[in-house]
MARDREN-113510 format. One record per residue (C-alpha): residue number from 1; x, y, z. Coordinates in nm, 4 decimals. Layout:
REM residues N
   num         px         py         pz
   NUM          X          Y          Z
...
***
This chain:
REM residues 297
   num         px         py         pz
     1     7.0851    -6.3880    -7.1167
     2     7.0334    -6.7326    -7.2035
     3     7.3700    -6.9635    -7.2283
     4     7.5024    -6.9827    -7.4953
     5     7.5249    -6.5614    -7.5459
     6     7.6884    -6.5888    -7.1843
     7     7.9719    -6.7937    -7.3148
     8     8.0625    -6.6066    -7.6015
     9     8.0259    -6.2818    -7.3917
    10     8.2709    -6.4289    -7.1998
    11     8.5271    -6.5640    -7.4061
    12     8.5132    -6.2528    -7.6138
    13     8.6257    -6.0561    -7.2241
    14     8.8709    -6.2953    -7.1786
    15     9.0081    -6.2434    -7.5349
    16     9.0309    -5.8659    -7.4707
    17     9.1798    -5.8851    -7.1123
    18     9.4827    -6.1747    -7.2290
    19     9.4902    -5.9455    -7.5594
    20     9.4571    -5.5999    -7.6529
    21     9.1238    -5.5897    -7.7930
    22     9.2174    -5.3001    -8.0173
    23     9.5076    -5.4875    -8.1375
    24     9.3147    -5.7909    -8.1963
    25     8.9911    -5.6138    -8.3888
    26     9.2940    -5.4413    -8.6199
    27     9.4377    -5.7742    -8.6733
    28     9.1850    -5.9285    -8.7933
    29     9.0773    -5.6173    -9.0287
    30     9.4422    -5.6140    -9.1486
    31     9.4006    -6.0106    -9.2029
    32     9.0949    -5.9036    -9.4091
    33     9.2444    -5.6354    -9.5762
    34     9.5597    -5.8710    -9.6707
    35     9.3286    -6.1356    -9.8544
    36     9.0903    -5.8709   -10.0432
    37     9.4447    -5.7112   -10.1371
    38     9.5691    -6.0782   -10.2768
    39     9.2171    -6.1823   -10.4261
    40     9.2853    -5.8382   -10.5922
    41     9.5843    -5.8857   -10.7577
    42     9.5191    -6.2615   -10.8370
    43     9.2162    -6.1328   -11.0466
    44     9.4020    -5.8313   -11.1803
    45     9.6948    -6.0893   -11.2636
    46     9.4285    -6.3520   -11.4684
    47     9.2327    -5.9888   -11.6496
    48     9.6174    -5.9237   -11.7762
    49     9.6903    -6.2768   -11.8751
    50     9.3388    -6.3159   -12.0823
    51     9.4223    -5.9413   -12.2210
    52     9.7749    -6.0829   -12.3123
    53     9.6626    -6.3603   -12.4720
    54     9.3410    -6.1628   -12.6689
    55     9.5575    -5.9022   -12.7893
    56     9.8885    -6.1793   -12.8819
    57     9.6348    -6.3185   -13.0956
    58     9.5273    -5.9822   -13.2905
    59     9.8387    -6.0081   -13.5193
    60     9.8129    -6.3542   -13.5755
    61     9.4605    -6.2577   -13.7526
    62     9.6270    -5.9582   -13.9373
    63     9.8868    -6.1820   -14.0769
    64     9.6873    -6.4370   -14.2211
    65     9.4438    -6.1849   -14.3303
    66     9.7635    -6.0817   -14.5401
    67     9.8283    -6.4717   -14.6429
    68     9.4679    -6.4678   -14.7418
    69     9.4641    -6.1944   -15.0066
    70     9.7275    -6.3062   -15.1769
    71     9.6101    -6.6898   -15.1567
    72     9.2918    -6.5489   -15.3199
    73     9.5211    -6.4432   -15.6215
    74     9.6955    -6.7668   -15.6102
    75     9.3594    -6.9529   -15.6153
    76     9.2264    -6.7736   -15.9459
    77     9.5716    -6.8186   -16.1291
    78     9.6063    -7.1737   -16.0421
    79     9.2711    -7.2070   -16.2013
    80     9.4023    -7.0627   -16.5310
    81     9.7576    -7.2478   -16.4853
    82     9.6047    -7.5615   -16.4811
    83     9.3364    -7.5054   -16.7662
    84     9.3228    -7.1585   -16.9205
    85     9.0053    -7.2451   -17.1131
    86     8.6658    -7.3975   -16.9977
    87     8.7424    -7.4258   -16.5714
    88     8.9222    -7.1203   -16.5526
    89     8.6611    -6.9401   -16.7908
    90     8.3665    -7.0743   -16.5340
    91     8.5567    -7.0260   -16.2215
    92     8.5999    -6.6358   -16.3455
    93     8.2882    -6.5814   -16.4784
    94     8.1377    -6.6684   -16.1169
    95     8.3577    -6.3774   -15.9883
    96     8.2909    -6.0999   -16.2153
    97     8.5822    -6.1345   -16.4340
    98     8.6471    -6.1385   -16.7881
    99     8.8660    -6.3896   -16.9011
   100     9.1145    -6.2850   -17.2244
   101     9.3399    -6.5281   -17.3913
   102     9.6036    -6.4117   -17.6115
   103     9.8143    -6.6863   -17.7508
   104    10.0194    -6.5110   -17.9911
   105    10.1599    -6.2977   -17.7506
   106    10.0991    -6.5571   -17.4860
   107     9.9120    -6.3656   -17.1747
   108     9.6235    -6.3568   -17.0108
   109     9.3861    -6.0733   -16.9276
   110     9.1594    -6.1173   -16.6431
   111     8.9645    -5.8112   -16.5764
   112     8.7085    -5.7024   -16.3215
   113     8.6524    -5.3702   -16.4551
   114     8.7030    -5.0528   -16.3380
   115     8.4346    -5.0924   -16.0684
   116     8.3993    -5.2911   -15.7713
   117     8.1659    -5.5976   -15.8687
   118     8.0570    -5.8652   -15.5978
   119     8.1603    -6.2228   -15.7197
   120     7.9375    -6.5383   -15.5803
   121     8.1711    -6.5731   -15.3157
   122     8.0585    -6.2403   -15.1724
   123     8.3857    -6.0159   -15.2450
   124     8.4224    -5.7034   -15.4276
   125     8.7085    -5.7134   -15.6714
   126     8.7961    -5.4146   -15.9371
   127     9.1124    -5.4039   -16.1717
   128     9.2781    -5.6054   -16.3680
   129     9.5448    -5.9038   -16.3284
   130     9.7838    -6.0048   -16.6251
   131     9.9437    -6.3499   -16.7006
   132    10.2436    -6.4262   -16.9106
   133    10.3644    -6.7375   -16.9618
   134    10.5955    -6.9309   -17.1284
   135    10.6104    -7.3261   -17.2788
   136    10.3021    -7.5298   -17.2690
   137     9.9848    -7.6002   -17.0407
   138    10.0412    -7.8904   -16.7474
   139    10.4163    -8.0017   -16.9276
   140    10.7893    -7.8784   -16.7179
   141    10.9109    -7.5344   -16.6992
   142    10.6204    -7.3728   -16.7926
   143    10.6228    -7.0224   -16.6172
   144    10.4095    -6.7697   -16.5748
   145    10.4669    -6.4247   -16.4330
   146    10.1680    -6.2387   -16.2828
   147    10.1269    -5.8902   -16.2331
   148     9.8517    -5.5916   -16.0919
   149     9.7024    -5.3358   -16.2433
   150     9.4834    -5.1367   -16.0263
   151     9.3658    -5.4736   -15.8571
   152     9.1241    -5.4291   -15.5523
   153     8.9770    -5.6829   -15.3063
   154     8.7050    -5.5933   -15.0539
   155     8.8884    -5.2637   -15.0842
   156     9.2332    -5.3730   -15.0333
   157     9.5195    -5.3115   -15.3517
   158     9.7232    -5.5728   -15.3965
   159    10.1064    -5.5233   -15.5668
   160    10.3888    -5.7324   -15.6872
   161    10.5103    -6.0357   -15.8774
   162    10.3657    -6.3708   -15.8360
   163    10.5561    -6.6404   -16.0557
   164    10.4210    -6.9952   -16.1182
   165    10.6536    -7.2849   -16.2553
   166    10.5275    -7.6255   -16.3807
   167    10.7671    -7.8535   -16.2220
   168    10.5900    -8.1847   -16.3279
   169    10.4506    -8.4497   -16.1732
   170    10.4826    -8.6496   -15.8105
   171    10.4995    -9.0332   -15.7196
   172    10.1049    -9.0429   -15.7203
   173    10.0774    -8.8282   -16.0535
   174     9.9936    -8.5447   -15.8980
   175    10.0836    -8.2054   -16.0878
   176    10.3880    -7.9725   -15.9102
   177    10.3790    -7.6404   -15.8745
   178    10.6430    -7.3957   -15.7358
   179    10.5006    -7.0206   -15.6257
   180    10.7597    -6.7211   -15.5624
   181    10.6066    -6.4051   -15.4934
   182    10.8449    -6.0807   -15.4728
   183    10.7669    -5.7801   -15.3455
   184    10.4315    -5.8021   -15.2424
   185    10.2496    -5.5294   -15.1555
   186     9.8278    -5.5208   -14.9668
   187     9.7305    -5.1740   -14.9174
   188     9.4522    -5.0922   -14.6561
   189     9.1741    -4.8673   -14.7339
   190     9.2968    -4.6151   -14.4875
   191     9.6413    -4.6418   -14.6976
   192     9.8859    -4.8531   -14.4444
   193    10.0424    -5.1349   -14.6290
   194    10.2007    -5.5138   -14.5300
   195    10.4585    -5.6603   -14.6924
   196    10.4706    -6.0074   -14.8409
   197    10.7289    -6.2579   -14.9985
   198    10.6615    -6.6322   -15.0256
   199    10.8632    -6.9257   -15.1495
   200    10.6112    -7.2129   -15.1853
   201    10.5335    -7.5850   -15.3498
   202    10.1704    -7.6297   -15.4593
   203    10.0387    -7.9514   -15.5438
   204     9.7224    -8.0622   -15.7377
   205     9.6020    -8.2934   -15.5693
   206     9.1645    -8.3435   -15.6887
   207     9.0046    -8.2371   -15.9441
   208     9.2467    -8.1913   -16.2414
   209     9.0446    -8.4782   -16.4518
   210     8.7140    -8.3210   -16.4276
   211     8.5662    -7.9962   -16.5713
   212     8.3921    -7.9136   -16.2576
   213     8.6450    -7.6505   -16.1065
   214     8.4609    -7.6784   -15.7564
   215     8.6526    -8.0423   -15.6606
   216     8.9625    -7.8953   -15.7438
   217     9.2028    -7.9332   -15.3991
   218     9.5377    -7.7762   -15.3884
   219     9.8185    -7.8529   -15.1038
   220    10.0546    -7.6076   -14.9959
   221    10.4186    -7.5880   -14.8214
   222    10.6974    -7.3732   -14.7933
   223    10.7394    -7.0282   -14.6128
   224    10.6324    -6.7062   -14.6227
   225    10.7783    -6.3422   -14.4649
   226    10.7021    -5.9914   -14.4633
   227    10.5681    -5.7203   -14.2151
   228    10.2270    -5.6225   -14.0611
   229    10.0628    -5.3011   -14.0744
   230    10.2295    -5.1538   -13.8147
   231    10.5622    -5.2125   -13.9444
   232    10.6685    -5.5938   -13.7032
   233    10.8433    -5.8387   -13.9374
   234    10.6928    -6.2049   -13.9182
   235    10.7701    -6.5326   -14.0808
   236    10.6021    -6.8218   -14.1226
   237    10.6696    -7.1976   -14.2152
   238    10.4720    -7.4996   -14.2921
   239    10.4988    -7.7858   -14.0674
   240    10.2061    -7.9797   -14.2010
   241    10.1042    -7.9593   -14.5082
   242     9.8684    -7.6726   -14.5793
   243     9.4840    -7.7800   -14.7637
   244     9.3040    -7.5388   -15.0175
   245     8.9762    -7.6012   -15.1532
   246     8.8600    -7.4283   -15.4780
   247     8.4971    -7.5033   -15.3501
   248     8.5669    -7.2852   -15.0384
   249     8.7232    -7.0065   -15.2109
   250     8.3785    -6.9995   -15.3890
   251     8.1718    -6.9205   -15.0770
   252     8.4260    -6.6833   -14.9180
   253     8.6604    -6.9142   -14.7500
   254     9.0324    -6.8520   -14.8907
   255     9.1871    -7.0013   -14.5756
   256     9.3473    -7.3290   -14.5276
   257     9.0711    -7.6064   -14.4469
   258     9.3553    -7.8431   -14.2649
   259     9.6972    -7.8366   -14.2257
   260     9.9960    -7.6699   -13.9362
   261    10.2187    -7.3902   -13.9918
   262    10.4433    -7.2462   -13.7471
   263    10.4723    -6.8376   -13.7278
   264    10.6789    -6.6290   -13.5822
   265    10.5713    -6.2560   -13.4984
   266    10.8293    -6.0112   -13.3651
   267    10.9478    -6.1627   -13.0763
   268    10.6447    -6.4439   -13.0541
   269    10.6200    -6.7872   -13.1458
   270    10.3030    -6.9215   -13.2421
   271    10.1284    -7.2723   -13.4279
   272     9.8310    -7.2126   -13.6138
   273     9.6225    -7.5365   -13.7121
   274     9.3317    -7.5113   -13.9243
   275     9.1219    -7.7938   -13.8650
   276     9.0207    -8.1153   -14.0403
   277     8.8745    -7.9827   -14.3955
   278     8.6260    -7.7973   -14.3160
   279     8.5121    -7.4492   -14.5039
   280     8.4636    -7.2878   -14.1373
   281     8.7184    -6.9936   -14.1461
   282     8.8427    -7.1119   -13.7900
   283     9.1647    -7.2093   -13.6687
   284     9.3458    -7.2726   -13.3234
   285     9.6715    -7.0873   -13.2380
   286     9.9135    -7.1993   -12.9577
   287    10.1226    -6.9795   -12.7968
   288    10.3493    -7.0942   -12.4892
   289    10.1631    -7.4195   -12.4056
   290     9.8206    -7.2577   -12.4440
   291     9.5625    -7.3197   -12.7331
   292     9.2917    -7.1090   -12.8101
   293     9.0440    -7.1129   -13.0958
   294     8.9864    -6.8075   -13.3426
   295     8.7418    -6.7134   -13.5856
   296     8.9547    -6.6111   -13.9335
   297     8.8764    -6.2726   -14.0958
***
């Protein structure tokens, strides 16, 4: 036995004779056993904290999935608002619709048909929506009420009554829009519905002197409320103004491209911001200090 085995032979005797080795071998396991037990529950702790925040952020997508279908509507009738004939006519014409102008009686038809048909921005739209409006194109108090008929987006039918009120024109000469909608209504393909109601203030802000309907840039604020799917109330209300691009829309993207609006889900608080102008479909949502970046719907 060379040394340095001797002197660990012997310190582990000594050990055993000052201790009880059997007490000191079951310390140390229960020592083990103690850390593996808090290593444990510190990882079990972090899996429910990332599950937390994963599934806290599920109906933040749902509700502006909601938001999103009706925005879509809001994008196609703020094309005809602003210019019922040449834009609007391209703009629809791009997504499948016919475009019908009545001006004695002072509505609009714009039908998909009675079949889904895939626009250039990739969605499948079927139905028809109807305009009628009141007073003059681009001048004060002109109002239009908007209303479904069968209407169906990538499958989901869409119900209630958008209004749209030409309030006139800002500081910088920029045309004013205020939005109500009133009993809205999105209807899953597997038949659950969400609620919607929305009090907003659109402003033109590009594009209204040109006839290329692609630079046309609309900013949003104001607040919206309804409930999800599964029947939780939620509210939302802009903190920074919200950034709409026509050209987006186009390619799929009916989200905000910029802009901050804070939203309130059941018993949760969240800020969504959706990024500098880009036509990404991502946004980051902070909940309780802690910011995490999500790919929109």
């Amino acid at each position: 036995m060379n040394i340095f085995k001797f002197k660990s032979f012997l310190f582990a005797f000594i050990l055993c004779m000052t201790f009880n080795c059997n007490a000191v071998q079951a310390q140390g396991k229960f020592k083990n056993s103690e850390k593996a037990k808090m290593l444990k529950e510190k990882l079990m702790d972090r899996k429910n904290q990332v599950q937390t925040q994963v599934s806290s952020i599920d109906p933040v997508q749902v509700e502006a999935q909601i938001e999103a279908k009706f925005e879509e509507v809001m994008a196609m009738i703020e094309e005809v608002q602003a210019n019922i004939h040449q834009k609007a006519d391209d703009y629809m014409a791009n997504n499948c619709a016919d475009v019908t102008h009545t001006e004695g009686s002072k509505t609009v038809l714009i039908d998909f048909g009675s079949s889904p048909c895939v626009g250039s921005d990739g969605r499948t739209r079927s139905g028809n929506i109807q305009l009628q409006y009141m007073g003059s194109e681009r001048t004060p108090n002109e109002e239009i009420t908007v209303s479904f008929n069968n209407y169906f987006t990538n499958g989901y039918g869409l119900n209630g009554i958008l209004k749209y009120k030409t309030i006139g024109r800002n500081s910088d000469n920029q045309l004013n829009f205020s939005v109500t909608i009133h009993n809205g209504v999105l209807t899953q393909p597997t038949g659950e519905t969400a609620t919607f109601e929305a009090n907003l203030l659109k402003t033109w802000v590009n594009g209204e002197d040109t006839d290329n309907p692609l630079d046309d840039v609309f900013q949003t604020t104001g607040n919206t409320s309804g409930s999800l799917f599964d029947g939780t109330d939620f509210s939302s209300q802009t903190t920074v103004p919200l950034k709409y691009k026509l050209a987006c829309a186009m390619q799929g993207n009916i989200y905000a491209v910029s802009g901050t609006r804070s939203l309130e889900i059941g018993e949760d608080n969240y800020s969504i911001s959706y990024g500098a102008g880009n036509c990404d479909k991502k946004a980051t949502v902070t909940i309780n200090g802690t910011s995490q970046k999500i790919d929109l719907w």
